[in-house]
N, C-alpha and C positions, 0 to 999 in steps of 0.2 A: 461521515458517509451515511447515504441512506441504509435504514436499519432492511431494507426488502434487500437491496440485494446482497444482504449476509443471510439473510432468510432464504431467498431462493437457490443459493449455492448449498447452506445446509439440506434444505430439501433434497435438492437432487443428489448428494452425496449421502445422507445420511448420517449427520453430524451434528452436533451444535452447532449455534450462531458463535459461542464463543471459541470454539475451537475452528471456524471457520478463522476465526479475527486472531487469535491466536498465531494457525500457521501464516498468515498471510503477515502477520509482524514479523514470525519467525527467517521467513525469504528474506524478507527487505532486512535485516538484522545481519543474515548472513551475506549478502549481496557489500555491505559497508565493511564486513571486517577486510575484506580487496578490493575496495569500489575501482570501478574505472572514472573517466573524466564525463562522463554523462550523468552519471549516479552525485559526483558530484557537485554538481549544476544544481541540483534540486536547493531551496531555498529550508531551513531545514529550524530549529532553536536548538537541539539538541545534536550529540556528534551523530546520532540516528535518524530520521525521518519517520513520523508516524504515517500511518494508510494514509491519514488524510492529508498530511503534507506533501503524500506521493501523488494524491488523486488531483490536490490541487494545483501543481504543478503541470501536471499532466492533460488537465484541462485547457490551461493557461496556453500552452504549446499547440493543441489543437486546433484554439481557437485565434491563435495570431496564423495558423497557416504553414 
């Protein structure tokens, strides 16, 4: 994922970019330990999904409509 928009979220919060990247692993981490059937739709290599496997997908779906 673009490095700006971990930037611009730390900005406006007042946080690191890595603790920005951090919690946003840490939701999606907990969101699998119950996933529903949408969570598991995502295309994934690990039993987790990284951001970018979330962002990727999420694009994918946008973009089919």
């Amino acid at each position: 994922m673009d490095k700006k928009f971990y930037k611009g979220i730390a900005k406006k919060y007042g946080v690191s970019e890595e603790e920005v990247i951090r919690d946003i692993q840490a939701t999606i981490n907990e969101t699998y330990k119950n996933p529903n059937a949408a969570a598991l739709n995502v295309p994934r290599k690990g039993e987790v999904p990284t951001i970018d496997e979330i962002v990727a997908y999420a694009v994918k779906q946008i973009r089919r409509g």
